[in-house]
N, CA, C and O atoms as a MOPAC input file, in Angstrom:
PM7 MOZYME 1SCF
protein

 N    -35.84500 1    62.15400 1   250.97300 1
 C    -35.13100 1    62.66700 1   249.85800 1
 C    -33.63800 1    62.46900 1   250.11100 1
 O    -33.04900 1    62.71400 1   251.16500 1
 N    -33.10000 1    61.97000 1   248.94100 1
 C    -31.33200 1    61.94500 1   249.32700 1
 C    -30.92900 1    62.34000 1   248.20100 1
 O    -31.62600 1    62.25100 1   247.18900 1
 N    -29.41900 1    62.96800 1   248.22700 1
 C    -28.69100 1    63.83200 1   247.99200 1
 C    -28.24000 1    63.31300 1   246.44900 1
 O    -27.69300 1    62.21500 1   246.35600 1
 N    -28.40800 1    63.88200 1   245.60100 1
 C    -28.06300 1    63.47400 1   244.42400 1
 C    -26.45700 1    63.57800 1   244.09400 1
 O    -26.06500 1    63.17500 1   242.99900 1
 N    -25.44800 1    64.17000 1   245.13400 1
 C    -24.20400 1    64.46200 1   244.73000 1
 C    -23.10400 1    63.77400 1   245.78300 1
 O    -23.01600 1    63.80400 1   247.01000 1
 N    -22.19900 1    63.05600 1   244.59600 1
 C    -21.52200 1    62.31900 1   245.56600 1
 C    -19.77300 1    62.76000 1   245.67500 1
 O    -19.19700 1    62.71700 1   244.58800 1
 N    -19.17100 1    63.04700 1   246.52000 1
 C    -17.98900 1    63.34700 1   246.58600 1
 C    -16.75300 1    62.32600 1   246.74400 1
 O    -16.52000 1    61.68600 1   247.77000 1
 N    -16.14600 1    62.29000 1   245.78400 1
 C    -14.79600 1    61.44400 1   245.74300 1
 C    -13.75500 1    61.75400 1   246.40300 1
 O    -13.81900 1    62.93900 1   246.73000 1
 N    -12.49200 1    61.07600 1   246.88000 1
 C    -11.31400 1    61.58500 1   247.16600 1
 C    -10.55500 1    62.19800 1   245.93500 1
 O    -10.11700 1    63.34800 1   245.89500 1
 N    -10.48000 1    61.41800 1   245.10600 1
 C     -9.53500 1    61.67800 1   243.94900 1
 C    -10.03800 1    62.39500 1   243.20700 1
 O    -11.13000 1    62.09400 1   242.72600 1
 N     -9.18200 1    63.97400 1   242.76500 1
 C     -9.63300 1    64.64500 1   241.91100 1
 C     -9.56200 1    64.78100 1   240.16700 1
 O     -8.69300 1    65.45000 1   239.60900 1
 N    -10.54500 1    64.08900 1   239.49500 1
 C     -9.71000 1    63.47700 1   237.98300 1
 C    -10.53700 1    64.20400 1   236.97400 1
 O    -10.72500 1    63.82800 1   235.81700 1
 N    -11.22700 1    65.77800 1   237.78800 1
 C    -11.65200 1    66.84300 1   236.99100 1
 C    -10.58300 1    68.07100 1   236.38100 1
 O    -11.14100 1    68.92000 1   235.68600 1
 N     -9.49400 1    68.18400 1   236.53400 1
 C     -8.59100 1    69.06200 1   235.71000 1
 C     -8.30300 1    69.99300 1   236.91200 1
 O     -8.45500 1    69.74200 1   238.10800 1
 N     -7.73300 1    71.41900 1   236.17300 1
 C     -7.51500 1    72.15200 1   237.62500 1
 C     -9.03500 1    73.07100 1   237.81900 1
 O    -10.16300 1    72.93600 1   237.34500 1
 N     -8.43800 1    73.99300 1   238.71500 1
 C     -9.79900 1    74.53100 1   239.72400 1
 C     -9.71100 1    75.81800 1   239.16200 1
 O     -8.80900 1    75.78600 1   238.32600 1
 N    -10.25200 1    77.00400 1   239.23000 1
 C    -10.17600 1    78.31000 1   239.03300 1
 C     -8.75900 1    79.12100 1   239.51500 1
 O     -8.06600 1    79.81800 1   238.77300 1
 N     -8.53200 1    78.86700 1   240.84300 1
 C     -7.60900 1    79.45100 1   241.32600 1
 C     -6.09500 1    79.02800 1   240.59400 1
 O     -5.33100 1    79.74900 1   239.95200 1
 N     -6.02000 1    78.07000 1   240.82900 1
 C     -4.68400 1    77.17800 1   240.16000 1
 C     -4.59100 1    77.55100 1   238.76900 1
 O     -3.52600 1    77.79100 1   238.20000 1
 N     -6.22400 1    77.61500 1   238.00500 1
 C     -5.55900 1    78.10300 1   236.79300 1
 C     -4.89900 1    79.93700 1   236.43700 1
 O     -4.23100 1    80.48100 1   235.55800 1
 N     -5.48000 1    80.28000 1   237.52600 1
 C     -5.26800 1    81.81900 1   237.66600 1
 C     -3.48800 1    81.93700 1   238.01000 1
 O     -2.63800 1    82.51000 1   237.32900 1
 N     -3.28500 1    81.06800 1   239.49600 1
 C     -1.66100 1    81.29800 1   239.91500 1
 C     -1.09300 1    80.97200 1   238.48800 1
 O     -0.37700 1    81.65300 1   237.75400 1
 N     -1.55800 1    79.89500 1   238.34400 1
 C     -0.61500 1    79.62100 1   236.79900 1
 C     -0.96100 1    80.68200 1   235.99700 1
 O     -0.68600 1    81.61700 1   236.75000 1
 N     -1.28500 1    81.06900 1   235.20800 1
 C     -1.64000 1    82.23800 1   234.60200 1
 C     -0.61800 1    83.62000 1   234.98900 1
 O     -0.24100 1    84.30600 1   234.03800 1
 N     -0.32500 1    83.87800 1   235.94100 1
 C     -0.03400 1    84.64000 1   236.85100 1
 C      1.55300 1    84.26500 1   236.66500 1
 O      2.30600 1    84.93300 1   235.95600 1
 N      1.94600 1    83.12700 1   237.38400 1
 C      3.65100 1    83.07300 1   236.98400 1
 C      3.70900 1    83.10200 1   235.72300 1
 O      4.84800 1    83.51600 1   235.50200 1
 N      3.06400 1    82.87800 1   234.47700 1
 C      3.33000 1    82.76600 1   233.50300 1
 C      3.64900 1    83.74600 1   232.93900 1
 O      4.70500 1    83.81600 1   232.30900 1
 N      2.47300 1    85.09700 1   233.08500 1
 C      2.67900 1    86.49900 1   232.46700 1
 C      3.74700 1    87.18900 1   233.10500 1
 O      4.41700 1    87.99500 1   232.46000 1
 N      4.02900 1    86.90200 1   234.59000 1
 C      5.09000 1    87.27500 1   235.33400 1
 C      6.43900 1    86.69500 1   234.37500 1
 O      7.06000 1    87.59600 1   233.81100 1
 N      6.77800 1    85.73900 1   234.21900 1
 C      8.34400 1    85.45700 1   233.54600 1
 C      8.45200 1    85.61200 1   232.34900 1
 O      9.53900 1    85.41900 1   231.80600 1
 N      7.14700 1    86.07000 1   231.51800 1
 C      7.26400 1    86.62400 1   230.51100 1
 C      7.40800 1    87.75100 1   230.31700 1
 O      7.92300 1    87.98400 1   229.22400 1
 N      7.05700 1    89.02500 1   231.21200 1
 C      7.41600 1    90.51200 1   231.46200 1
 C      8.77900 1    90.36600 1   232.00800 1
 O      9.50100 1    91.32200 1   231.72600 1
 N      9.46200 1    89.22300 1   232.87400 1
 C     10.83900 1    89.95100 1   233.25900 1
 C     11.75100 1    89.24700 1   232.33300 1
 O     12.91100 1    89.16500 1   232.73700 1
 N     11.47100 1    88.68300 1   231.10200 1
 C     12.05000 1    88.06000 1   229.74800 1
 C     12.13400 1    88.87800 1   228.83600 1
 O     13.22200 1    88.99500 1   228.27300 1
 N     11.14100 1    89.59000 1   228.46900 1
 C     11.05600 1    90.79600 1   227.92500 1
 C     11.69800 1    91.73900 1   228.36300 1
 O     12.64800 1    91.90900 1   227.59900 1
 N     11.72000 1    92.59900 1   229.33200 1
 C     12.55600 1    93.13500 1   229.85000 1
 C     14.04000 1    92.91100 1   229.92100 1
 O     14.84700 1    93.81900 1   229.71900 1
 N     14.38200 1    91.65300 1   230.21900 1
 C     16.00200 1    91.65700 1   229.70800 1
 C     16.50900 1    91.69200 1   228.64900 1
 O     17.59700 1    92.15600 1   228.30800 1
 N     15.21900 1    90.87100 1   227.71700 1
 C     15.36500 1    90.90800 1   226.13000 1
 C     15.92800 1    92.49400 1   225.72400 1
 O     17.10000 1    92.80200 1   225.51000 1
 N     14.69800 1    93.41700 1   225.68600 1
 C     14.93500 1    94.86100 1   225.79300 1
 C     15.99800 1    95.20700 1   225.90100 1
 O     16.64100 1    95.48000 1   224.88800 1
 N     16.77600 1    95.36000 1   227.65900 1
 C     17.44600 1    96.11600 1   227.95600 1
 C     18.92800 1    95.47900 1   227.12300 1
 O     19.84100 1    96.19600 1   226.71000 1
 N     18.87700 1    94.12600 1   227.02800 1
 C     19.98600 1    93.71700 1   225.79300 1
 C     20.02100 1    93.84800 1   224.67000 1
 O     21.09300 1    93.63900 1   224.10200 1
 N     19.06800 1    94.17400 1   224.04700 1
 C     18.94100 1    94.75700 1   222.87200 1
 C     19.63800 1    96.26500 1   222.66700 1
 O     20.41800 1    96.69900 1   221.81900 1
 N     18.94600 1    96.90500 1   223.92600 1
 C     19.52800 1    98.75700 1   224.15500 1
 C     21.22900 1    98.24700 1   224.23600 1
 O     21.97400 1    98.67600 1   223.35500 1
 N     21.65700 1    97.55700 1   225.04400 1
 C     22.60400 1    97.49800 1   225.24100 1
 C     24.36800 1    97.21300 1   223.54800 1
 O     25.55100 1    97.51400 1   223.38700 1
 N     23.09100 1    96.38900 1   222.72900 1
 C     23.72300 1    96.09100 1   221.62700 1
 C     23.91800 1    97.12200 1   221.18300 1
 O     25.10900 1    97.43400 1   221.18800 1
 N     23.07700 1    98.01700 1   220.67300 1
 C     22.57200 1    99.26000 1   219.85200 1
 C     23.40300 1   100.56200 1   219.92800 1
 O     23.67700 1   101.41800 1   219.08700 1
 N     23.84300 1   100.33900 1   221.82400 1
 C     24.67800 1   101.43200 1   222.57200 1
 C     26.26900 1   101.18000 1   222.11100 1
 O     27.08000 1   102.05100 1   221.79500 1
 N     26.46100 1    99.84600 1   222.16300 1
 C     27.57300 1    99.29000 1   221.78500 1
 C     28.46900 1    99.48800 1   220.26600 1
 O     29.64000 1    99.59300 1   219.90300 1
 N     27.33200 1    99.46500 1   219.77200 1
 C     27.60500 1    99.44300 1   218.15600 1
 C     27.63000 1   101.11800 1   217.83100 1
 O     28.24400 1   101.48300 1   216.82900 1
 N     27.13600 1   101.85800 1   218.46200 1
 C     26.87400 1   103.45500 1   218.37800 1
 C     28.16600 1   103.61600 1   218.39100 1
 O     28.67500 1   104.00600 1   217.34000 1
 N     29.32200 1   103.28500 1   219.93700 1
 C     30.33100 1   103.30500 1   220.34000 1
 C     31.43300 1   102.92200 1   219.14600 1
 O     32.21500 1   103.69100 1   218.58800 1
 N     31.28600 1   101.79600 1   218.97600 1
 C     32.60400 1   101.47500 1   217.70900 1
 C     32.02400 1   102.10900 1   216.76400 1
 O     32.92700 1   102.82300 1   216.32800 1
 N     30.73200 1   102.39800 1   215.91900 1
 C     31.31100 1   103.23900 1   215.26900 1
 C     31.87700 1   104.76800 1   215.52300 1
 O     32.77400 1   105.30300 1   214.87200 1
 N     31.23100 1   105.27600 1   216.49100 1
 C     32.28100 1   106.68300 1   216.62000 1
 C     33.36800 1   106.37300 1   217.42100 1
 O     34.10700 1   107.30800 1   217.72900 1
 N     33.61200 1   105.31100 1   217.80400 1
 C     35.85100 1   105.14900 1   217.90800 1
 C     36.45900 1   104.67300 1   216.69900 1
 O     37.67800 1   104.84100 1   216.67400 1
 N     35.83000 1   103.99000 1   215.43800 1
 C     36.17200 1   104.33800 1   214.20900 1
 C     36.20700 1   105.35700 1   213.63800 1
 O     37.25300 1   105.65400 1   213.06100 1
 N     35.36200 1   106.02200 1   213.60800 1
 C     35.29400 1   108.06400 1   212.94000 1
 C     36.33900 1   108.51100 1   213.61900 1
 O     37.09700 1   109.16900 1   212.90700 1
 N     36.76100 1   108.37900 1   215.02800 1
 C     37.55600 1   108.97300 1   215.77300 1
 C     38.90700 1   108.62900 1   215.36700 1
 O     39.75300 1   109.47100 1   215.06200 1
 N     39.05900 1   107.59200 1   215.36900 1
 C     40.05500 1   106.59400 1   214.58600 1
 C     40.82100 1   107.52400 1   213.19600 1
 O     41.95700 1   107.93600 1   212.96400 1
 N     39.60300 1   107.55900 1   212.54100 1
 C     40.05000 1   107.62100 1   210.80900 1
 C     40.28200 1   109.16300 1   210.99100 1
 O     41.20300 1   109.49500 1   210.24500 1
 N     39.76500 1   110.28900 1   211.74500 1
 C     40.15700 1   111.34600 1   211.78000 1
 C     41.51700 1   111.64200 1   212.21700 1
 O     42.23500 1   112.07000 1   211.31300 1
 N     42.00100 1   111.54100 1   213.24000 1
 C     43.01800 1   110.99100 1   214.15400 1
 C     44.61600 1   110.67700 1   213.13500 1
 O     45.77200 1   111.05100 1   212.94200 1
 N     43.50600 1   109.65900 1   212.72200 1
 C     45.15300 1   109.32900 1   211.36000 1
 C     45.45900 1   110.14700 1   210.50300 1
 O     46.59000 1   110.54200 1   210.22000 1
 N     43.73500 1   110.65500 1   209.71600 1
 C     44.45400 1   111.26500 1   208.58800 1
 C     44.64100 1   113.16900 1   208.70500 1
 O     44.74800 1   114.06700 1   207.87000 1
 N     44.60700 1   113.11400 1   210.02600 1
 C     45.24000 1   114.68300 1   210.55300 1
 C     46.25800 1   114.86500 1   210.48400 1
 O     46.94400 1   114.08700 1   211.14800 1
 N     46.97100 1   115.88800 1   209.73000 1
 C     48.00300 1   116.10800 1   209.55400 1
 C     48.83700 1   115.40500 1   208.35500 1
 O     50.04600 1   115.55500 1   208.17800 1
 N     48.06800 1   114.69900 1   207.65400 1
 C     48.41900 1   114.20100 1   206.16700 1
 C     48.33500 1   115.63400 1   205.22000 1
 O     49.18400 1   116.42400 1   204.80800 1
 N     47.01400 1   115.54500 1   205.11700 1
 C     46.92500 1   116.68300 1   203.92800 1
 C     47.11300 1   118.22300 1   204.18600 1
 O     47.14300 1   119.09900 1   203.32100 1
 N     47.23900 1   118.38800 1   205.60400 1
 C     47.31200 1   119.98100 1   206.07900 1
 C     48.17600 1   120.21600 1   206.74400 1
 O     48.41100 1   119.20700 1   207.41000 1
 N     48.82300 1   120.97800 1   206.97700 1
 C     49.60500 1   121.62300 1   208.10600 1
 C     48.96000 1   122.08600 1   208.87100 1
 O     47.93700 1   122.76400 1   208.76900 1
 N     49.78200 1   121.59200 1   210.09100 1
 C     49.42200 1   122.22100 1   211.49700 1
 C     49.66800 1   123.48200 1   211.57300 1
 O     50.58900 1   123.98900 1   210.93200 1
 N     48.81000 1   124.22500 1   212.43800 1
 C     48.70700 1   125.78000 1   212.51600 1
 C     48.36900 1   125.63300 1   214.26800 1
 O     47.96900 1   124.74500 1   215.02000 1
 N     48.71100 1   126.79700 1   214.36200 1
 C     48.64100 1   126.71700 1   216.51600 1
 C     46.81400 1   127.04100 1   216.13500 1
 O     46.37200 1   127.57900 1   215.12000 1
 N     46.05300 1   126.52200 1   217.29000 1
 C     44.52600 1   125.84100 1   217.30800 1
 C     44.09800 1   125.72200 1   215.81700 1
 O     43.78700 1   126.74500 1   215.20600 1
 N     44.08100 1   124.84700 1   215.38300 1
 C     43.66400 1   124.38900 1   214.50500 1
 C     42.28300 1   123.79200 1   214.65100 1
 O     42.11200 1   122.95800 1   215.54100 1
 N     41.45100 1   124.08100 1   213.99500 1
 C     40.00700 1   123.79000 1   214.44000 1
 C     39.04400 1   122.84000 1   213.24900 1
 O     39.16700 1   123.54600 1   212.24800 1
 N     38.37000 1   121.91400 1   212.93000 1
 C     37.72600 1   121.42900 1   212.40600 1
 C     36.63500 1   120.42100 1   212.37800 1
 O     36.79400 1   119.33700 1   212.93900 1
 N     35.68600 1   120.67800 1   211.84100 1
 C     34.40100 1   119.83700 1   212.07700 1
 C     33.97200 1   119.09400 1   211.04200 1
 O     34.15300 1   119.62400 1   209.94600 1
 N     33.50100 1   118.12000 1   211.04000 1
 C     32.32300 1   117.73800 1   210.10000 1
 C     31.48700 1   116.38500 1   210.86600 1
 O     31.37000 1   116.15100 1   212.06900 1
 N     30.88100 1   115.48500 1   209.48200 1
 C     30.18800 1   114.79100 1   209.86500 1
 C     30.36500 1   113.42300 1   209.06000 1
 O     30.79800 1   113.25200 1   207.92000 1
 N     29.86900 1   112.44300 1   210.06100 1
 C     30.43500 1   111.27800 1   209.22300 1
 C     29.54400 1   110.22600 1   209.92100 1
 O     29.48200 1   110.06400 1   211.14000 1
 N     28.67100 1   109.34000 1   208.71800 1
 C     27.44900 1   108.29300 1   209.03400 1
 C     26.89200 1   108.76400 1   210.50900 1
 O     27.05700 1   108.08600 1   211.52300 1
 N     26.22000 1   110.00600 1   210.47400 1
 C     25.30300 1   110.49400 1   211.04400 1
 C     25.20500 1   110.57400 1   212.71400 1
 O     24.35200 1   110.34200 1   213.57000 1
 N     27.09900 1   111.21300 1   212.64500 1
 C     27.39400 1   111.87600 1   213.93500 1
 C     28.71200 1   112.66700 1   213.42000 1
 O     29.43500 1   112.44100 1   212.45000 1
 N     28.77200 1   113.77400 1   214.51200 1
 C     29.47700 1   115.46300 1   214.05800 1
 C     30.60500 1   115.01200 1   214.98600 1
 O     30.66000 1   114.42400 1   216.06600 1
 N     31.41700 1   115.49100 1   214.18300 1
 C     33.13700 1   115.09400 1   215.03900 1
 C     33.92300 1   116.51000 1   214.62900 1
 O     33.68100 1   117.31000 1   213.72600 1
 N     34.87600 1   116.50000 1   215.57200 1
 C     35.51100 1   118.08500 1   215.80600 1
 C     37.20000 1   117.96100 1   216.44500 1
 O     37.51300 1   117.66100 1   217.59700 1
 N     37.83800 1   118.19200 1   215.65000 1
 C     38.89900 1   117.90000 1   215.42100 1
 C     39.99000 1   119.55100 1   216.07500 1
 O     40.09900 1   120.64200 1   215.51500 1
 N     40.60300 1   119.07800 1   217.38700 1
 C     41.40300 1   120.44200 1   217.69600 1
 C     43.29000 1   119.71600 1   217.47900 1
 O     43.81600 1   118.60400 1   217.52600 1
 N     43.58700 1   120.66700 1   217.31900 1
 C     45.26400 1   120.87800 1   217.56900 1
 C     45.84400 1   122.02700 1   218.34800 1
 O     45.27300 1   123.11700 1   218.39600 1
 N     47.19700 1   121.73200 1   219.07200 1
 C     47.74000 1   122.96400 1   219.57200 1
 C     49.12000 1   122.42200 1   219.89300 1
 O     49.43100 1   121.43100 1   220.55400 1
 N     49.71300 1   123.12700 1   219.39700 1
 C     50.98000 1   123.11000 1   219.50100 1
 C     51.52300 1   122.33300 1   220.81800 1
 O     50.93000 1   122.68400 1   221.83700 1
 N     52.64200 1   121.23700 1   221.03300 1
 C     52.59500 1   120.77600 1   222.03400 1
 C     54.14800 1   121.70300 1   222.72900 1
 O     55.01000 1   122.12900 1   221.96000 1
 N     54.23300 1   121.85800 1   224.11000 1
 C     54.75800 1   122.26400 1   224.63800 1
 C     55.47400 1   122.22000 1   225.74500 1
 O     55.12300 1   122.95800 1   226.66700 1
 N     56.68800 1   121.31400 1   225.92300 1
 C     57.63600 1   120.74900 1   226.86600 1
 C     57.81700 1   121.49400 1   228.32000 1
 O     58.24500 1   122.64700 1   228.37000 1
 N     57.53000 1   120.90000 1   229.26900 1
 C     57.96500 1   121.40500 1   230.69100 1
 C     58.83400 1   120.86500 1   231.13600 1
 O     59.14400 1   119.84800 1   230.51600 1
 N     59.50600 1   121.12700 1   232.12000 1
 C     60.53400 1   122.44500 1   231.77200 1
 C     61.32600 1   122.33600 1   230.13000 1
 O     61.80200 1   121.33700 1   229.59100 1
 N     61.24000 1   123.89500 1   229.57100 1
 C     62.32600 1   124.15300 1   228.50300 1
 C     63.02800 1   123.39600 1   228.62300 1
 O     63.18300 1   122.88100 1   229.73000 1
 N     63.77500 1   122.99100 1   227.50000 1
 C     64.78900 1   121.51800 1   227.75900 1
 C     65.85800 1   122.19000 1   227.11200 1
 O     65.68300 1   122.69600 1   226.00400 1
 N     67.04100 1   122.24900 1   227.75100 1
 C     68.47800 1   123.53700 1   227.90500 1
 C     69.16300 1   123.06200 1   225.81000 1
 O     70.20200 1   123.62800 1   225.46900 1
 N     68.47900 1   122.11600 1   224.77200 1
 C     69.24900 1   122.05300 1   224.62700 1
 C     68.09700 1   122.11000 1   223.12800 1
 O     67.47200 1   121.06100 1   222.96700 1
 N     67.81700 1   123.23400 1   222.09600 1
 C     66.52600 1   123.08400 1   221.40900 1
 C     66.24500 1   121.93800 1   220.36800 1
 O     66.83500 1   121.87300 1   219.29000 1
 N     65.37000 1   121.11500 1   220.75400 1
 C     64.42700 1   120.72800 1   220.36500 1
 C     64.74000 1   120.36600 1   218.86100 1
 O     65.02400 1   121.28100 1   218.08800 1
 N     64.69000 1   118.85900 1   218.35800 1
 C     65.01300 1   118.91400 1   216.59800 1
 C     63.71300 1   118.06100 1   216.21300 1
 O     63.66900 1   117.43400 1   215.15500 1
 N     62.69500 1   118.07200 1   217.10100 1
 C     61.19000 1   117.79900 1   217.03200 1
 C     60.44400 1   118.63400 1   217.28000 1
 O     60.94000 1   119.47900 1   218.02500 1
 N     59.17600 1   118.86400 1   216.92900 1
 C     57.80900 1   119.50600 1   217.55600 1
 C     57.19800 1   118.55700 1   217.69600 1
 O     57.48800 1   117.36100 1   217.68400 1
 N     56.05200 1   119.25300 1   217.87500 1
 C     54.58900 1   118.12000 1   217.76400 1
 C     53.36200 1   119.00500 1   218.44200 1
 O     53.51800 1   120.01200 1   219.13200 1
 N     52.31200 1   118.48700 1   218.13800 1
 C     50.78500 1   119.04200 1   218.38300 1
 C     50.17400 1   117.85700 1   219.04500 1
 O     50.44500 1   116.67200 1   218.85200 1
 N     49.24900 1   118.41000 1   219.90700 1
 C     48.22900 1   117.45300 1   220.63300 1
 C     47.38000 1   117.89100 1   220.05600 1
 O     47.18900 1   119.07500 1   219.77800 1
 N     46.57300 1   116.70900 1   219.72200 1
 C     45.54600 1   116.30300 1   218.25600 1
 C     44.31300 1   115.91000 1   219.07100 1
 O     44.56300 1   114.90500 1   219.73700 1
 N     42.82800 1   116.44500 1   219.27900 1
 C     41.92100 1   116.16400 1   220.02800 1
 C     40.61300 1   115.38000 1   219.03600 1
 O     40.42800 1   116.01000 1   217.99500 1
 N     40.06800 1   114.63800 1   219.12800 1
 C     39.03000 1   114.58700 1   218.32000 1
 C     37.92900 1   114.14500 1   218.87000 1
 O     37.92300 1   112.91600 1   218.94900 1
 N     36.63700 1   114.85600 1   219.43900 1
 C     35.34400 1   114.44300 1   219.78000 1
 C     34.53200 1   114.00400 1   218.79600 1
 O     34.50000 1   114.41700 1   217.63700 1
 N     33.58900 1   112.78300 1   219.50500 1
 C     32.32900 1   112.50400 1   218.03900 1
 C     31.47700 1   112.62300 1   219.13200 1
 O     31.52100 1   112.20900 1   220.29100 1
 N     30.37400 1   113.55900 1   218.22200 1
 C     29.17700 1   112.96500 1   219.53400 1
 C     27.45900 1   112.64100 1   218.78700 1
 O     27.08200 1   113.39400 1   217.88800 1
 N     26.98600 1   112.04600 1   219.03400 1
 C     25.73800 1   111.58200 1   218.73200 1
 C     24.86700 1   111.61600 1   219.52900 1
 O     24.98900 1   112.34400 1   220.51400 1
 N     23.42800 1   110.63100 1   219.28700 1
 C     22.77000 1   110.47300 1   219.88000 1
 C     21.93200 1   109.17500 1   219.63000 1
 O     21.26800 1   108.98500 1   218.61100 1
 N     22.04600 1   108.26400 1   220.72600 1
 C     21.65400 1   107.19700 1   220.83300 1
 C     20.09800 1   106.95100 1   220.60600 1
 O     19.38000 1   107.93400 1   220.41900 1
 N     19.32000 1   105.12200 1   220.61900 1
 C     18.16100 1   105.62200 1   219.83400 1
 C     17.36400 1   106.34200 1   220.73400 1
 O     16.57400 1   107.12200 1   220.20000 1
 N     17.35900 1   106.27000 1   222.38000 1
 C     16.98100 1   107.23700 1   223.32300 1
 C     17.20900 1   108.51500 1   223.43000 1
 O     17.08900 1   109.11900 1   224.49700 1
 N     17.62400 1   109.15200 1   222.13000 1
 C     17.99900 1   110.40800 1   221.76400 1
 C     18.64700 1   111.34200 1   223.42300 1
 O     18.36900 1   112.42500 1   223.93800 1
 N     19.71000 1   110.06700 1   223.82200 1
 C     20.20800 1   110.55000 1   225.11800 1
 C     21.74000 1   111.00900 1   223.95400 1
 O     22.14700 1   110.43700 1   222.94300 1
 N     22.32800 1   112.44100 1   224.77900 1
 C     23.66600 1   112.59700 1   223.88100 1
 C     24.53500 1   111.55400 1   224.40800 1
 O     24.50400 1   111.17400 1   225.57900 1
 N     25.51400 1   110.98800 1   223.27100 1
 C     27.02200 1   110.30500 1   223.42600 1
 C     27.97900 1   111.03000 1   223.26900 1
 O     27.70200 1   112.11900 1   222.76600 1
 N     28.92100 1   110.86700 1   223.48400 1
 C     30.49400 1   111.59000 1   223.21600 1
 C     31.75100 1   110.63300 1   223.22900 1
 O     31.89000 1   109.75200 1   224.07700 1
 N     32.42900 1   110.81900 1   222.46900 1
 C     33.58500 1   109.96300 1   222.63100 1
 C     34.77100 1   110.88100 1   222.19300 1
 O     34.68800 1   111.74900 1   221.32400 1
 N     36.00300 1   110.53600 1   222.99000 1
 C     37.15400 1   111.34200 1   222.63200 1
 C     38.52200 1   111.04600 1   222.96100 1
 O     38.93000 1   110.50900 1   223.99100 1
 N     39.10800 1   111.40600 1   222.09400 1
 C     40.52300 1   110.86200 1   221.80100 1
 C     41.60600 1   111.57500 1   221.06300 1
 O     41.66700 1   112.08000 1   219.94200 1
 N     42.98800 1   111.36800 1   222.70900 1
 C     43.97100 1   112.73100 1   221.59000 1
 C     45.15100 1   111.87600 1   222.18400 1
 O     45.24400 1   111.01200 1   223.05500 1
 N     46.29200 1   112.71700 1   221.02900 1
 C     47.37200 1   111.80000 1   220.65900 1
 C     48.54000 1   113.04200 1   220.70900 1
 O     48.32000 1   114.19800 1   221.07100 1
 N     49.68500 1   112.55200 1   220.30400 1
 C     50.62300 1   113.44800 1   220.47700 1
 C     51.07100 1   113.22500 1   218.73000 1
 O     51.81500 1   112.30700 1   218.38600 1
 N     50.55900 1   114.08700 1   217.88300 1
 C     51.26500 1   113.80600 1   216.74000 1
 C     53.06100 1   114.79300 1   216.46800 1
 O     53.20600 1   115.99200 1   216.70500 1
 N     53.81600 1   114.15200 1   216.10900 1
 C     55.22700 1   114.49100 1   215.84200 1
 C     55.78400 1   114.87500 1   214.86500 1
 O     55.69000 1   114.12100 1   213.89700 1
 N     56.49400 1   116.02100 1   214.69800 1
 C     57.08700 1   115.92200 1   213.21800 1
 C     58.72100 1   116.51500 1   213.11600 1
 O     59.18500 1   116.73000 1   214.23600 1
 N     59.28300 1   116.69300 1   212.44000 1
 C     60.85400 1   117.02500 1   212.13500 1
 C     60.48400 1   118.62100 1   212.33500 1
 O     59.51100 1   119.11300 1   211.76300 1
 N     61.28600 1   119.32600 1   213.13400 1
 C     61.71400 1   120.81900 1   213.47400 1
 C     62.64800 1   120.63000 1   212.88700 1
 O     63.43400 1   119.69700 1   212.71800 1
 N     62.42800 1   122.36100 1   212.31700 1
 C     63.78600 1   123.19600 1   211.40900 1
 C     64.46900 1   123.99600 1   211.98700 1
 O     65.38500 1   124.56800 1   211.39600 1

């Protein structure tokens, strides 16, 4: 009886089990750490854009403080604007040392926080204060 199976050198049957597995294997591998950067750049856009808009809110508050109202010593105010709460302080600003000779300015330090929450409903905050000035009587 002889052997019905004959073995070649050259292999011109395709790949083997294993080879198709490693391949398989790097494949799903650089596609999870593609995804993953995809992701975390995506979060990263999202975080970004959260940011300018509340340093715009911060912005537009900022300016138009002290247009329509008078300053009062702590001056306090809140609201809300495209779906984050901003809070607006003042206080009288106040020169160190007394300066021997009075003053034909004032001015208030003008505070304004925005704070939100990102889509990870982690809190944000942003904040920004200025020295606003005006003519003393």
């Amino acid at each position: 009886m002889t052997a019905a199976f004959e073995f070649s050198e050259t292999r011109d049957d395709g790949f083997t089990l294993i080879e198709s597995i490693v391949a398989l294997v790097m494949f799903a591998s650089a596609f999870v750490v593609a995804q993953y950067a995809l992701g975390r750049g995506m979060q990263s856009v999202r975080i970004a854009n959260g940011e300018a808009e509340a340093l715009e809110i911060a912005r537009s508050v900022l300016q138009s403080a002290g247009t329509s109202e008078v300053f009062e010593d702590s001056l306090h105010q809140t609201g809300v604007s495209g779906g984050m709460s901003w809070e607006l302080a003042a206080s009288r600003y106040k020169p160190e040392p007394p300066p021997e000779a009075p003053l034909k300015i004032g001015g208030y330090w003008v505070t304004v926080d925005v704070n939100w929450r990102d889509s990870g409903l982690r809190p944000r905050k942003i904040s920004l204060t200025t020295l606003k000035l005006f003519p003393s009587s």
